[in-house]
C-alpha positions in Angstrom: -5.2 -19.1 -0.7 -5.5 -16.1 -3.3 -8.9 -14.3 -3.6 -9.1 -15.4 -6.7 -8.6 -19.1 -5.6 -11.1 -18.7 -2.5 -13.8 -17.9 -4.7 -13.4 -20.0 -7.0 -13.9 -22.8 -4.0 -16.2 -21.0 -2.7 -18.1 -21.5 -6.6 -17.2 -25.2 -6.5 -19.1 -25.4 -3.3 -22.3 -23.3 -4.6 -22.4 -25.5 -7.8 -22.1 -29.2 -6.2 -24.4 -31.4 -5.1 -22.8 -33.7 -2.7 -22.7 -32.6 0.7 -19.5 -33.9 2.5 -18.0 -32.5 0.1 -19.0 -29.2 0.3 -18.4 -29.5 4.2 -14.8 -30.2 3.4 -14.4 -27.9 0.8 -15.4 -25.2 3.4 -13.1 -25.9 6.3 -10.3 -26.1 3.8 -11.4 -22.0 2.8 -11.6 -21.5 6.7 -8.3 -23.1 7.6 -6.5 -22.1 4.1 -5.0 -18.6 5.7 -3.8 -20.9 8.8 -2.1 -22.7 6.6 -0.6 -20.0 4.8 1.0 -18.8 8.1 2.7 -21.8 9.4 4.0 -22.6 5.6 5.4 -19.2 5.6 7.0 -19.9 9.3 9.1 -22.7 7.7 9.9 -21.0 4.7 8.1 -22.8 2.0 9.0 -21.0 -1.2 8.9 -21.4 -5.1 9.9 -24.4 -6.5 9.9 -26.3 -3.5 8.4 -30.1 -3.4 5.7 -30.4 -1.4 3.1 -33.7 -0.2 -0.6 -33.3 1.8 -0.6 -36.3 3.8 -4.5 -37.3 3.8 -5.2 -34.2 1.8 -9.4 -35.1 1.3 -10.6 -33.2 -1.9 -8.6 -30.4 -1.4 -7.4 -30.1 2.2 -3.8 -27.4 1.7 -3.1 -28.1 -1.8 -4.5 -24.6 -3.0 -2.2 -22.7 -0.8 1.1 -25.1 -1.3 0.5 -25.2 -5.3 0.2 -20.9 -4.9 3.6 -21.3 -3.0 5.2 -23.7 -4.6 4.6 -21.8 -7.8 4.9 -23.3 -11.2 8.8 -24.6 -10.9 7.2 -26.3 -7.6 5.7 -29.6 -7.7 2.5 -30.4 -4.5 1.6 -34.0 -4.1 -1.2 -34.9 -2.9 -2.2 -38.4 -1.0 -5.7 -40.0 0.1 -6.0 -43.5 0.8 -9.6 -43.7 -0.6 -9.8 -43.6 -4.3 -13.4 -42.0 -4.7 -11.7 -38.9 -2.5 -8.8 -38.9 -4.9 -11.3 -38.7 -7.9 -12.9 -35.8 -5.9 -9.6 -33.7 -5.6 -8.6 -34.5 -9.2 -12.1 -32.9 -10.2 -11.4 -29.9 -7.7 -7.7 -29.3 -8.5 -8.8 -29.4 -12.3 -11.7 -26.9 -11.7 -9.1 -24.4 -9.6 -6.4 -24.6 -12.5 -3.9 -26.0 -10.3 -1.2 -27.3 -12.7 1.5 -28.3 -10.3 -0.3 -30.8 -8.3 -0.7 -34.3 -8.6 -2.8 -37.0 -6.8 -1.8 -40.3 -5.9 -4.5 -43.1 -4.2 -1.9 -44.7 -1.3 -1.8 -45.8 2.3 0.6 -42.9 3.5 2.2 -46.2 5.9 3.1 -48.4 2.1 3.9 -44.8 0.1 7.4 -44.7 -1.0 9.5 -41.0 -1.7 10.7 -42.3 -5.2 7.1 -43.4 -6.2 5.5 -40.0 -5.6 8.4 -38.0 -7.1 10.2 -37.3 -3.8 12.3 -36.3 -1.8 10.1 -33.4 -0.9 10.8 -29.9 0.9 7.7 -30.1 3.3 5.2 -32.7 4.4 1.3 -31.3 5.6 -0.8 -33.0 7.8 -4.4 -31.3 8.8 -6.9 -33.4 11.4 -5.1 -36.5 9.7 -2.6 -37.5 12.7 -5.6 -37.4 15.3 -7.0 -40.5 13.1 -4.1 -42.8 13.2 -3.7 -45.4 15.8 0.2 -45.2 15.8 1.5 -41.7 15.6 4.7 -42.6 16.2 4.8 -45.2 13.0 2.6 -42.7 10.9 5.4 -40.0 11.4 8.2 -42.3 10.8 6.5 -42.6 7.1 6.2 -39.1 6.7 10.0 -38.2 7.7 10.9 -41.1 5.2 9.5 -39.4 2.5 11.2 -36.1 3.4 14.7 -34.9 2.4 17.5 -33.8 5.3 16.0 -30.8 6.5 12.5 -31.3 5.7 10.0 -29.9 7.2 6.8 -31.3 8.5 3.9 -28.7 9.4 1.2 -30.7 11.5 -1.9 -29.1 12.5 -4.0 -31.2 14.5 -7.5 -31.0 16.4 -6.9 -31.2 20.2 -9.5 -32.8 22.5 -10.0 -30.0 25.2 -10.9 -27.4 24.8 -14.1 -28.6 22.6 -14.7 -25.7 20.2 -16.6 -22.6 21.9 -19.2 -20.3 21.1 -20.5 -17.1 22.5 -22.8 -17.8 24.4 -21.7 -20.7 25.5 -23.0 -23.8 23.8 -22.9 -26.9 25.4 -24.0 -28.9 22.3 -20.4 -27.6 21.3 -18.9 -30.0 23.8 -20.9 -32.8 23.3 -20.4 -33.1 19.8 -16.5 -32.8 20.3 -16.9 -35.5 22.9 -18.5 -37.6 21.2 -16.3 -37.1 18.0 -13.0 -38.6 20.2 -14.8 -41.3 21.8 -15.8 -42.3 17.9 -12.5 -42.1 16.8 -11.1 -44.0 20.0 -13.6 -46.5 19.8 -13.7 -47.7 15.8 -10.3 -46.4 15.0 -8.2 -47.8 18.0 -6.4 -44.1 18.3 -5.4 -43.5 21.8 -6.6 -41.2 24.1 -5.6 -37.3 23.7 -3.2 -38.6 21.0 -2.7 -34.6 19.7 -1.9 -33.5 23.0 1.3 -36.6 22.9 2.2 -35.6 19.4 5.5 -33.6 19.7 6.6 -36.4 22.0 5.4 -39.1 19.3 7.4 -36.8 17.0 10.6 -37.0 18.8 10.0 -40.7 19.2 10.0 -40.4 15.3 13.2 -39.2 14.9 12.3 -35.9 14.1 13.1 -32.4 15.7 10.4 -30.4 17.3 11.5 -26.9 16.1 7.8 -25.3 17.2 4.9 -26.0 19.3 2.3 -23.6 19.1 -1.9 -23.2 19.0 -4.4 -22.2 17.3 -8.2 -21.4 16.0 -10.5 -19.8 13.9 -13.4 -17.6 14.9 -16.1 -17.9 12.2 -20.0 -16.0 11.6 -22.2 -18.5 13.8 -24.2 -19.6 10.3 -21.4 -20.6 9.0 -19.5 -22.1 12.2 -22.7 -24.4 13.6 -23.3 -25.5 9.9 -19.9 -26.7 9.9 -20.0 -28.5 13.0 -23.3 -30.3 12.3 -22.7 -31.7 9.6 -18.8 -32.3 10.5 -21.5 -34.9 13.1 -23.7 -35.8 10.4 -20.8 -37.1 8.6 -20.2 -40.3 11.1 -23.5 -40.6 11.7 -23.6 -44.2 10.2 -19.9 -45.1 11.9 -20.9 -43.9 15.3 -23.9 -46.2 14.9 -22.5 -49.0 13.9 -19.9 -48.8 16.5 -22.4 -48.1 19.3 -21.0 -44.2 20.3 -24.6 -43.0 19.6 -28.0 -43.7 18.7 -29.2 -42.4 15.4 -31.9 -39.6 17.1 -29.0 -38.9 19.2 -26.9 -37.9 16.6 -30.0 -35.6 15.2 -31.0 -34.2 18.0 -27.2 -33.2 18.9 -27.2 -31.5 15.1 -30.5 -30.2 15.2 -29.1 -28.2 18.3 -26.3 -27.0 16.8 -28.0 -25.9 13.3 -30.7 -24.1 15.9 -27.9 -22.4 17.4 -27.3 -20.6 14.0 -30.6 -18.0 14.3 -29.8 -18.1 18.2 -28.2 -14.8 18.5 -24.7 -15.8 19.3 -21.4 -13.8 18.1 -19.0 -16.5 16.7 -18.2 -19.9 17.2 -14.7 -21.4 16.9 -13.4 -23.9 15.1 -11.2 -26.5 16.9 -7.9 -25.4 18.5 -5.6 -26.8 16.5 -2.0 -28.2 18.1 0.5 -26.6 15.5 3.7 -27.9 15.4 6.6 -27.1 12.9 9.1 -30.4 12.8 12.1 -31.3 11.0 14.0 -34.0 9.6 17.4 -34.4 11.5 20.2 -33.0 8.2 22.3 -35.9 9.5 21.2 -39.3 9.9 20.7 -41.0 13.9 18.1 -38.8 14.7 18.0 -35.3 16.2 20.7 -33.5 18.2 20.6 -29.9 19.3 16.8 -28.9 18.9 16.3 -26.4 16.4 15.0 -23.0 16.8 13.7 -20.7 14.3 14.7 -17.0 14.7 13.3 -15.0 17.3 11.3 -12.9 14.5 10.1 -15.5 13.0 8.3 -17.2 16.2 4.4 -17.9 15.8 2.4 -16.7 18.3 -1.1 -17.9 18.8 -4.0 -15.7 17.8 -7.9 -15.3 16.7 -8.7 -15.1 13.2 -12.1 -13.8 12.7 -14.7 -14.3 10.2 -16.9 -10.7 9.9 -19.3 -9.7 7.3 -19.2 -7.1 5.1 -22.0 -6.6 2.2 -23.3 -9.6 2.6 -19.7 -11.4 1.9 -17.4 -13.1 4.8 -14.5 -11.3 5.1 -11.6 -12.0 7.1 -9.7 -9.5 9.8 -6.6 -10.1 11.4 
């Protein structure tokens, strides 16, 4: 997103009071420039249509409403409703005129009801939650025109997120994360790493296949994480992953870790893949390649301070 965007997040965060929130609100400033990159990978341009599939408060709809510009129209969908009244109090505070926000079950959303066809279709660390990959991405091609795109970018299982030093709190956290989601939401073991074949079973062409992370200041990084935990606390209790002192103690180790005198932590490697809708019907045919020049090739971003400010290097 613009600088001018990014801190005007990074005021909505300062100002508010409720704490998942701010979390979220964070890893969408983290994960905004990898965003950027794989948007700009598929071409997204002005006045294209473009949805966030699970888009949270904000999730990409700062940097598709910058691309889209103001002939471009960014959808935004969230099955709960109190998340939906979040993002419309967020979007409003960031001035985002071309977006809208729609309270759905991605699974019963139709294109006509949300304004589309659209261009492009997002999906951030919203795939790894679904118990049927291969029906959630059916939905999503159905609300793209031919050549749609769909940028996914996914949390993988292994590797856990890392640290210098090595942390192994990092690893149990992430572990215990999966076996959460595997356990209350019925998804299926390693699901992220089976996604471009889920994809193809989808009817949709796997154009790119790529990875990536985020390197962040250790504050910021092991807050993240923590309270990324502290978040299912109550699930993971109620569904027996974890005790409640288990849970704390696993944060209290990572917040610890944030005065430890470590260099960076990472954020989770994220499966990127760039898919698209077949431009004829019957599903794909010869796979589709984007130009040589236009390949992504994994790399580190890093988070480095300057003047007391985060600041980010290529």
């Amino acid at each position: 997103m613009t600088a001018a965007i990014a801190e005007r997040v990074r005021q909505y965060v300062l100002d508010g009071s409720d704490e998942d929130l701010q979390r979220l609100l964070r890893v969408a400033d983290v994960t905004g420039p990898m965003a950027r990159s794989a948007f700009g990978r598929v071409g997204m341009r002005e006045g294209w249509k473009a949805i966030d599939c699970g888009c949270g408060p904000i999730g990409g709809l700062a940097v598709m409403a910058e691309l889209a510009g103001p002939t471009g129209r960014v959808v935004g969908v969230d099955i709960s409703g109190r998340t939906v009244q979040q993002a419309r109090s967020v979007v409003a505070a960031l001035g985002l005129g071309n977006v809208e926000l729609f309270t759905s079950d991605i699974h019963e959303l139709s294109a006509a009801a949300v304004g589309g066809p659209f261009d492009l279709a997002y999906t951030r660390v919203f795939l790894v939650h679904q118990p049927d990959p291969v029906r959630t991405l059916s939905h999503i091609a159905g609300l793209l025109r031919p050549g749609g795109w769909v940028v996914a970018q996914e949390a993988l299982r292994n590797p856990p997120p890392r640290s210098h030093p090595h942390l192994d709190a990092l690893g149990s956290y992430w572990e215990l994360m999966h076996e959460l989601m595997e356990r209350a939401g019925g998804v299926p073991h390693d699901a992220v790493g089976y996604l471009a074949r889920s994809a193809r079973a989808a009817g949709l062409e796997v154009v790119e296949v790529d990875g990536t992370f985020e390197t962040m200041d250790p504050e910021l990084g092991f807050e993240l994480h923590a309270s990324t935990l502290i978040s299912a606390r109550e699930c993971a209790v109620a569904s027996g992953v974890a005790t409640g002192p288990q849970i704390d103690n696993l944060a209290g180790d990572l917040r610890a870790a944030k005065d430890g005198g470590y260099e960076w932590v990472s954020s989770p490697f994220y499966l990127d893949l760039k898919l698209r809708k077949p431009e004829a019907a019957g599903g794909p045919g010869r796979r589709c390649l984007l130009p040589a020049s236009q390949r992504l090739v994994s790399r580190t971003r890093r988070i480095t301070r300057r003047g007391g400010g985060a600041h980010r290097s290529w």
